[in-house]
Legacy VTK file of the C-alpha trace (Angstrom):
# vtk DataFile Version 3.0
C-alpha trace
ASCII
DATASET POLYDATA
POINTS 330 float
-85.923 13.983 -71.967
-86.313 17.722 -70.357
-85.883 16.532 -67.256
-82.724 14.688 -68.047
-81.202 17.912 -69.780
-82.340 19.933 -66.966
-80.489 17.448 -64.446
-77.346 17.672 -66.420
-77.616 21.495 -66.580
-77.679 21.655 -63.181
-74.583 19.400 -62.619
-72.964 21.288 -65.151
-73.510 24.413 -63.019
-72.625 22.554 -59.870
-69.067 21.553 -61.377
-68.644 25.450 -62.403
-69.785 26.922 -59.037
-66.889 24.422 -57.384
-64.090 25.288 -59.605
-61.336 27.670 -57.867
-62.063 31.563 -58.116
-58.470 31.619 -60.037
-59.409 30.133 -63.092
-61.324 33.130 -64.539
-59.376 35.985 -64.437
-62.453 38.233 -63.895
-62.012 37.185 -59.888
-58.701 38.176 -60.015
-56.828 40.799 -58.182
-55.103 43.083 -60.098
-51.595 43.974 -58.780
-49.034 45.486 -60.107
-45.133 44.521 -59.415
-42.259 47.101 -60.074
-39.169 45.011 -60.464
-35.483 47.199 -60.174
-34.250 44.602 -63.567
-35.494 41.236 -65.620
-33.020 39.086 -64.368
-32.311 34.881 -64.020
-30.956 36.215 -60.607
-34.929 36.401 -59.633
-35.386 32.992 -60.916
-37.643 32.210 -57.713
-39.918 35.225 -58.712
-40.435 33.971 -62.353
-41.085 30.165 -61.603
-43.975 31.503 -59.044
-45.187 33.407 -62.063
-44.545 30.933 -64.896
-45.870 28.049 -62.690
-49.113 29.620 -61.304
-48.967 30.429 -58.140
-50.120 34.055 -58.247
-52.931 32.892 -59.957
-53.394 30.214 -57.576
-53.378 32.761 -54.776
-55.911 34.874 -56.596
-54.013 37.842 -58.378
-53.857 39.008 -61.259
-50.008 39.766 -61.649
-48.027 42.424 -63.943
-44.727 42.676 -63.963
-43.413 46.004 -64.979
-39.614 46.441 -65.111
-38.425 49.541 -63.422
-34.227 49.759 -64.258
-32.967 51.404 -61.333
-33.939 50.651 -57.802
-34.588 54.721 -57.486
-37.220 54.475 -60.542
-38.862 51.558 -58.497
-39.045 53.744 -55.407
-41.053 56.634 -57.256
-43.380 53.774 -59.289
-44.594 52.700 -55.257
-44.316 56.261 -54.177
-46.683 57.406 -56.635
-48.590 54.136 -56.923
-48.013 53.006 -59.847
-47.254 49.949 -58.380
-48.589 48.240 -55.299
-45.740 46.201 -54.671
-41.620 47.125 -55.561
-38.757 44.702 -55.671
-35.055 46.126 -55.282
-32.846 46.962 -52.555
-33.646 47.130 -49.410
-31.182 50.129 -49.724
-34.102 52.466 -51.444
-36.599 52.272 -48.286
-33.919 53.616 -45.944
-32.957 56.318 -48.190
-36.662 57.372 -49.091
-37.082 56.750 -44.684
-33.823 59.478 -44.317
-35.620 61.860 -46.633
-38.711 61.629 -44.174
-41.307 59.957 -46.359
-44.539 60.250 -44.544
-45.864 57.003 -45.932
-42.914 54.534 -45.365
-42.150 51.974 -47.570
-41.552 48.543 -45.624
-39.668 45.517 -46.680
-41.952 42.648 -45.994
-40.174 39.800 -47.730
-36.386 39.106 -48.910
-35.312 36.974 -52.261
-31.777 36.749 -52.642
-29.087 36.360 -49.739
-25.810 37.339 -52.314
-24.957 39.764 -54.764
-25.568 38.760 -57.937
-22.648 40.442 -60.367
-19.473 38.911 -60.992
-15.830 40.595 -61.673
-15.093 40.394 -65.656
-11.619 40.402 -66.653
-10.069 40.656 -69.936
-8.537 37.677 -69.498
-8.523 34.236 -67.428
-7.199 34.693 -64.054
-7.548 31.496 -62.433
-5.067 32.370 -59.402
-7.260 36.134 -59.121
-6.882 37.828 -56.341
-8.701 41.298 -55.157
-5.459 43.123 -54.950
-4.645 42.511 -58.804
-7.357 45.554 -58.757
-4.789 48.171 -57.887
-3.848 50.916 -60.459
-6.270 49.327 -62.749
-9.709 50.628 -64.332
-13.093 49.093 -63.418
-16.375 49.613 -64.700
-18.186 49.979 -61.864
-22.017 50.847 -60.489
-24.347 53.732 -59.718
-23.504 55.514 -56.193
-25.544 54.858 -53.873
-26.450 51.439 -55.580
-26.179 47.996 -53.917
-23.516 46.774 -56.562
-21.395 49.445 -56.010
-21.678 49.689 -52.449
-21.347 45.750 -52.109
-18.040 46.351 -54.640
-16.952 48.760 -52.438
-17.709 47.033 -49.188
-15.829 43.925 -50.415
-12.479 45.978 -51.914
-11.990 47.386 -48.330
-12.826 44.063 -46.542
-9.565 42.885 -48.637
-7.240 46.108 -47.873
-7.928 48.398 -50.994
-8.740 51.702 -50.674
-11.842 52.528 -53.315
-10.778 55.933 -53.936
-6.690 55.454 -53.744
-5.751 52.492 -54.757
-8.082 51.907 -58.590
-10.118 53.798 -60.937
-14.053 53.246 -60.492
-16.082 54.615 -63.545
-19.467 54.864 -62.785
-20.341 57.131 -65.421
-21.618 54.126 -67.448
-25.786 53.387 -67.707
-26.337 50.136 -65.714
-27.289 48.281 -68.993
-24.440 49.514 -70.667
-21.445 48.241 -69.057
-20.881 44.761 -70.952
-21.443 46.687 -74.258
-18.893 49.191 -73.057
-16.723 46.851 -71.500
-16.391 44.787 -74.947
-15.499 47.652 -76.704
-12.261 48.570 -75.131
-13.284 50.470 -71.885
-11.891 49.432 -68.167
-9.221 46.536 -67.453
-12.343 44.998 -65.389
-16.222 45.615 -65.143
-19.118 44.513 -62.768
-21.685 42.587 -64.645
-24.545 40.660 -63.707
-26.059 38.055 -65.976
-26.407 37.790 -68.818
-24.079 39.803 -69.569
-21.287 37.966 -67.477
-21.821 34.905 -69.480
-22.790 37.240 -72.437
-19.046 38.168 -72.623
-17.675 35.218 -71.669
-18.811 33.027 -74.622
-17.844 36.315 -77.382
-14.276 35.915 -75.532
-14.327 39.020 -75.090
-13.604 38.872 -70.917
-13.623 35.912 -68.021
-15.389 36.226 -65.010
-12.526 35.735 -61.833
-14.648 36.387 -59.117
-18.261 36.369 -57.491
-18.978 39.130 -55.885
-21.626 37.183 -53.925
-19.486 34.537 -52.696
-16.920 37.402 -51.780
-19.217 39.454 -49.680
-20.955 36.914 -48.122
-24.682 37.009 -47.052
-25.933 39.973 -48.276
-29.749 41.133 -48.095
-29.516 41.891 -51.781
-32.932 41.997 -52.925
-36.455 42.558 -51.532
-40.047 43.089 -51.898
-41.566 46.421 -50.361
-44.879 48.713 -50.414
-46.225 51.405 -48.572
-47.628 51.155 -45.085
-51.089 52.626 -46.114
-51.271 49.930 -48.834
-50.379 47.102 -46.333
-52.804 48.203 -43.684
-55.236 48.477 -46.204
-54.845 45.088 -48.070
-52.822 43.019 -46.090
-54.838 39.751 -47.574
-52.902 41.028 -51.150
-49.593 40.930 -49.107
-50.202 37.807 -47.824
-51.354 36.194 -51.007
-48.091 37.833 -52.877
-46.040 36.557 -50.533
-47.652 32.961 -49.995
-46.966 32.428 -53.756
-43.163 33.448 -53.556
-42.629 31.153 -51.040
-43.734 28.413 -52.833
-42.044 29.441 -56.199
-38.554 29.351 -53.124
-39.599 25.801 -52.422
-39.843 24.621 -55.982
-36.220 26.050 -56.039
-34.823 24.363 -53.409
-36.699 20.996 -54.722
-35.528 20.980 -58.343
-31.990 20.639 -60.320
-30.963 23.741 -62.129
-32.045 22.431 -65.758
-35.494 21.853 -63.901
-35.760 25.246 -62.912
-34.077 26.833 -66.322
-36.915 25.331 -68.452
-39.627 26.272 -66.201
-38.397 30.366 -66.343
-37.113 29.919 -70.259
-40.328 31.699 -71.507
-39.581 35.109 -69.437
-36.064 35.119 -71.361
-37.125 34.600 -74.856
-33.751 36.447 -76.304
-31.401 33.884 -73.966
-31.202 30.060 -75.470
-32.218 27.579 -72.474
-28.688 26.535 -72.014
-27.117 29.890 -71.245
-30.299 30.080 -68.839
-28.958 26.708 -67.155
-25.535 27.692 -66.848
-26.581 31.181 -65.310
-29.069 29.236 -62.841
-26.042 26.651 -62.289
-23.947 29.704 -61.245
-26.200 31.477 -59.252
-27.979 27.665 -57.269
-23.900 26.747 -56.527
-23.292 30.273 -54.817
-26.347 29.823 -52.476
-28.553 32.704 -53.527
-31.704 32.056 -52.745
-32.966 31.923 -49.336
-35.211 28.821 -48.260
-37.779 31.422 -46.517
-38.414 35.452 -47.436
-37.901 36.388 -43.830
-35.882 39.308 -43.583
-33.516 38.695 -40.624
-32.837 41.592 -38.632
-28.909 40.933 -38.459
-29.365 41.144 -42.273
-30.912 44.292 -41.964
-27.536 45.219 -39.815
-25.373 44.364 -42.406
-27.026 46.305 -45.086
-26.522 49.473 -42.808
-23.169 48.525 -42.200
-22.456 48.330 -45.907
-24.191 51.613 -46.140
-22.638 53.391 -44.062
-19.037 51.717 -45.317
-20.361 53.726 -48.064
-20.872 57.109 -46.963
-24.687 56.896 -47.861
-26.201 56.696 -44.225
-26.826 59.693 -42.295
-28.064 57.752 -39.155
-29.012 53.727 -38.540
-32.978 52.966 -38.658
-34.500 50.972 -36.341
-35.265 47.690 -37.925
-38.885 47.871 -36.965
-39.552 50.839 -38.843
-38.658 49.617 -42.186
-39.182 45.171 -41.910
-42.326 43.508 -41.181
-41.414 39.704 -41.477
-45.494 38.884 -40.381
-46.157 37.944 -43.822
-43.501 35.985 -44.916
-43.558 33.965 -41.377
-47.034 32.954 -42.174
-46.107 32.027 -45.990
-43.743 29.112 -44.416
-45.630 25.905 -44.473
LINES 1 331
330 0 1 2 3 4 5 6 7 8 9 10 11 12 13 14 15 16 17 18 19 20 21 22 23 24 25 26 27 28 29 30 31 32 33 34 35 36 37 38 39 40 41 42 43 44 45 46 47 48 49 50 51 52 53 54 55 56 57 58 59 60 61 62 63 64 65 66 67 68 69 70 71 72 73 74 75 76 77 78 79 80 81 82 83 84 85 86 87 88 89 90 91 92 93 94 95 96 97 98 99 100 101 102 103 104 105 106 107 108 109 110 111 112 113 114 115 116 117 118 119 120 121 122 123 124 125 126 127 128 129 130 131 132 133 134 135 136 137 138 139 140 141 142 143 144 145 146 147 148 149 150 151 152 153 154 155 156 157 158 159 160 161 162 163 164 165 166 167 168 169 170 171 172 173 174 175 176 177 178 179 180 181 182 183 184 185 186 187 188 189 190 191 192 193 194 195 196 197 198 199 200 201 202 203 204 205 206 207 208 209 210 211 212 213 214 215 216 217 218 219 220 221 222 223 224 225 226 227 228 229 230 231 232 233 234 235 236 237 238 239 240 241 242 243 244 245 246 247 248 249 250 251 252 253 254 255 256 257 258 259 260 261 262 263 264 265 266 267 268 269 270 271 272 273 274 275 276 277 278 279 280 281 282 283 284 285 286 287 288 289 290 291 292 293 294 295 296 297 298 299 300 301 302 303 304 305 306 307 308 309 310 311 312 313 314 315 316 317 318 319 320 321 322 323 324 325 326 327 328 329
């Protein structure tokens, strides 16, 4: 009878001793991600995290939302975070200011802007230059919604400065409220809050400021070169799970992908999170790899200096590594 125990003791521990290092969280490592908002416009991010794959990769991910791509910045600065996700925008500036220990893009998530032109009411036949004389709610200077706002209003013929009124005295997560309580003719919301305001009637979105601008290197992971030399199997790992929470969005429907990120929105019902995925999968957001082109790193300088907010270009080697996100393509 002993020996029988003892033999099933020992397969007992055999079974343990095979089981993958991810499934206690003890072998995990820890890392922490500084994202510039919660958004469905990250929806690849959150179905990596919802569905495993960090875990599966072996780390032990926190999420810690930032609000502001320049709060992000100082979080990886400082290390507070290993890992930042916002514009690509923020590394150039922090590269301009002649940060000793650059921060380097290693992996891009969306391809389009994500906000969308609210109106205060339907304009099916919109067009850009129904903007002049009138009042929009607008984005921080220096920030990719502005600039991209900016970028696109010239691209049609309208002068930023001349031809409307662009408040951007308004907190980022403030505009909708704003918005539906009498200020600006038009505003620049992302979503929720596009939708938000849509089903309270109290504006219509008329254009997508993605679509309008075309592919735009919107979003994108970063850290600091001392942290990447030093841990580049982290990097690798981080990046070899995004990729496959990319694939699962390219595989599945939008309801698929709205239920699988539903528990990250808890305050959003799942079929506002559908429609918002809907929007976002039909504009073609999401990228099918996180390679960081370097033509997309072009644009973003072009856009940036559209915008008055580059002082020279930087070389595209200084501030993209697409290494790990190459490797993360199966």
């Amino acid at each position: 009878m002993k020996r029988t125990l003892t033999a099933v003791f020992l397969a007992v521990l055999m079974v343990i001793g095979c089981m993958p290092v991810y499934a206690g969280t003890e072998e995990l490592t820890e890392v922490t991600l500084n994202e510039v908002a919660h958004s469905i416009f990250y929806a690849p991010q959150y179905v990596a995290y919802e569905k495993g794959y960090f875990a599966e990769e072996g780390l032990d991910l926190e999420i810690v939302t930032g609000f502001g791509a320049d709060k992000v910045m100082t979080a990886v600065l400082s290390g507070e975070a290993e890992i930042g996700f916002m514009g690509a925008e923020a590394s150039i500036y922090a590269y301009q200011e002649g940060a000793n220990d650059a921060v380097v893009n290693f992996a891009q998530l969306t391809q389009r802007a994500g906000n969308f032109l609210v109106a205060r009411e339907e304009m099916p036949d919109f067009r850009w230059e129904d903007l002049k004389g009138k009042n929009v709610l607008g984005g921080r200077k220096g920030g990719m919604p502005e600039m991209v706002f900016e970028y696109i209003l010239k691209q049609q013929g309208l002068d930023p400065e001349m031809d409307l009124e662009i408040d951007q005295s308004i907190d980022f997560g403030s505009t909708a409220a704003a918005f539906s309580g009498g200020l600006g003719d038009f505003s620049v919301e992302f979503e929720p809050s596009a939708t938000a305001l849509e089903k309270e009637g109290a504006g219509f979105v008329v254009a997508s400021l993605g679509v309008d601008s075309g592919y735009v290197p919107y979003t994108s992971y970063s850290a600091k070169t001392s942290y990447m030399e030093e841990h580049p199997d982290v990097i690798q790992k981080f990046t070899n799970a995004l990729q496959k929470g990319m694939d699962y969005v390219q595989a599945h429907t939008p309801e698929e992908i709205a239920r699988v990120i539903a528990p990250q929105f808890p305050e959003t019902d799942l079929e506002t999170i559908t429609a918002i995925v809907t929007r976002y999968h039909e504009q073609d957001t999401w990228k099918e790899n996180l390679v960081f082109e370097e033509e997309s790193f072009a644009l973003l300088q072009d856009i940036l200096e559209s915008a008055g907010e580059l002082k020279e270009r930087t070389p595209y080697e200084a501030l993209v590594t697409t290494e790990y996100a190459k490797n993360a393509v199966k």
